[in-house]
C-alpha positions in Angstrom: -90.5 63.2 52.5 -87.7 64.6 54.7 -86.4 68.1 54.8 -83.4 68.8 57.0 -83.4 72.1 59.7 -80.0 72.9 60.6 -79.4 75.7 63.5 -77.2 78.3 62.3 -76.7 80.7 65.6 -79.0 82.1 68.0 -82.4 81.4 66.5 -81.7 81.2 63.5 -82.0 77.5 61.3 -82.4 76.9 57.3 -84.6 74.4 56.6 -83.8 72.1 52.9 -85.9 69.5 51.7 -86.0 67.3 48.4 -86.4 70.1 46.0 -83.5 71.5 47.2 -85.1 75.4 47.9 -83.6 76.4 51.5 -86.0 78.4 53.7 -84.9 80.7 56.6 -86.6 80.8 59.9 -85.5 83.1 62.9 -87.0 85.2 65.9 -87.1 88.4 66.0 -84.8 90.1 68.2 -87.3 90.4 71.2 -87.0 86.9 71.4 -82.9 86.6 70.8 -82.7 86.5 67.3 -81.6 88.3 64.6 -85.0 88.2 62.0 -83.0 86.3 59.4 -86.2 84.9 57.8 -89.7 84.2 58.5 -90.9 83.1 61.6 -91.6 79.3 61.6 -95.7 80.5 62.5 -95.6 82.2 59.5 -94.1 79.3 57.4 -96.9 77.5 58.6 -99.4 79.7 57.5 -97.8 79.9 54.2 -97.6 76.9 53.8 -100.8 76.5 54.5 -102.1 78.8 51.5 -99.7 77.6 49.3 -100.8 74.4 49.5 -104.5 75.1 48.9 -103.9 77.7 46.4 -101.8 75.0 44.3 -104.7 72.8 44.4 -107.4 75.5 43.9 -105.2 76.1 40.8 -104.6 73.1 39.6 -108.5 72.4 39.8 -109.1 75.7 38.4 -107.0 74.9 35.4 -109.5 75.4 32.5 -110.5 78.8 33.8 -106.9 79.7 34.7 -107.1 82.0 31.6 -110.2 84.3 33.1 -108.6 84.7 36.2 -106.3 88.0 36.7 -105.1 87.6 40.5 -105.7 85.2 43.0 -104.4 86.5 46.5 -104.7 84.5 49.8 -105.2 86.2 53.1 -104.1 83.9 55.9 -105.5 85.1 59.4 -104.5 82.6 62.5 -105.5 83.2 65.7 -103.4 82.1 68.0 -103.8 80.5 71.8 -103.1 83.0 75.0 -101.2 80.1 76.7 -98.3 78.2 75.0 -97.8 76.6 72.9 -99.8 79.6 71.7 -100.5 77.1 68.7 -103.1 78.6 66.3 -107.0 78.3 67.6 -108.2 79.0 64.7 -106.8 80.0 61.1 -108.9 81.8 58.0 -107.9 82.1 54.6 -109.7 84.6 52.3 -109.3 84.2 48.9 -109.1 87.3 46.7 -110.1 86.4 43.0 -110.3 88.8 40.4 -111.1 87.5 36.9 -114.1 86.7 35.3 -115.4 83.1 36.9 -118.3 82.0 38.8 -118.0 82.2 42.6 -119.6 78.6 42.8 -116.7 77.1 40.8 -114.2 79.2 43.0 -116.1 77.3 46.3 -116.2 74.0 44.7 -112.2 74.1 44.0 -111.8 76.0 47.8 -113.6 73.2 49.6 -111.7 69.9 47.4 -108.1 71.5 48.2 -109.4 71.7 51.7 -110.8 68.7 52.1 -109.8 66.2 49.3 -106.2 67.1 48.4 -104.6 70.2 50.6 -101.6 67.8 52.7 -100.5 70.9 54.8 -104.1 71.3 56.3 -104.6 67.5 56.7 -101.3 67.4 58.4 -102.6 70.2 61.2 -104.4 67.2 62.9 -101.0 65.0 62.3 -100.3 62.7 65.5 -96.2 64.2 66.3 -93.4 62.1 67.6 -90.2 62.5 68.5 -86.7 60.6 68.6 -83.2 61.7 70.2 -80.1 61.2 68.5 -77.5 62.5 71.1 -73.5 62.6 69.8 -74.7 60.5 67.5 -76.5 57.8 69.6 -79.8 57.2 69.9 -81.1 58.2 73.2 -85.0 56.5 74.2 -87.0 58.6 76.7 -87.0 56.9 80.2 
């Protein structure tokens, strides 16, 4: 999968992958931008319950009917010293609807574990290339 990130002034970039949906990331003026979207921490965390809650969902899908709301709290905690990446990062899930809580932890746990991409990438190994003027540049 690829998605493109172009900048678009200051701090501000719109990010477009293969479904075509752009998504808007800025800073907030504190830190030079112009809060034209979400914060790129924030993606992450959405991302992060939007991912699971697809898969709780999509487990869920026989009792989808008894269920009324499903809301996910996402709570990171980030580091004191940069990156300030996240420590640590709690969803709660909010269910109202008439299911059993053990089915609701069964689904929880698979998305986490079994099929959630976003919170198996958290622990993804990064690397990065350089193309400059449209050369590729290799770190010396």
């Amino acid at each position: 999968m690829q998605v493109s990130t172009i900048w678009q002034g200051k701090r501000f970039f719109q990010a477009t992958g293969p479904s075509g949906h752009t998504i808007n990331m800025d800073a907030t003026p504190a830190w030079g931008g112009q809060d034209k979207g979400a914060s790129p921490v924030e993606v992450l965390l959405a991302s992060l319950a939007g991912c699971i809650g697809i898969d709780v969902t999509m487990i869920l899908e026989q009792f989808l009917p008894s269920i009324k709301s499903i809301e996910i709290i996402t709570d990171g905690v980030r580091k004191e010293e940069a990156p300030k990446g996240f420590a640590a990062i709690e969803l709660t899930f909010k269910v109202d609807g008439d299911i059993p809580d053990y089915r609701i932890w069964k689904a929880i746990q698979m998305g986490t574990e079994k099929y959630c991409s976003v919170s198996d990438s958290l622990n993804a190994v990064i690397t990065h290339r350089l193309v400059l003027n449209g050369v590729e540049v290799h770190k010396e």
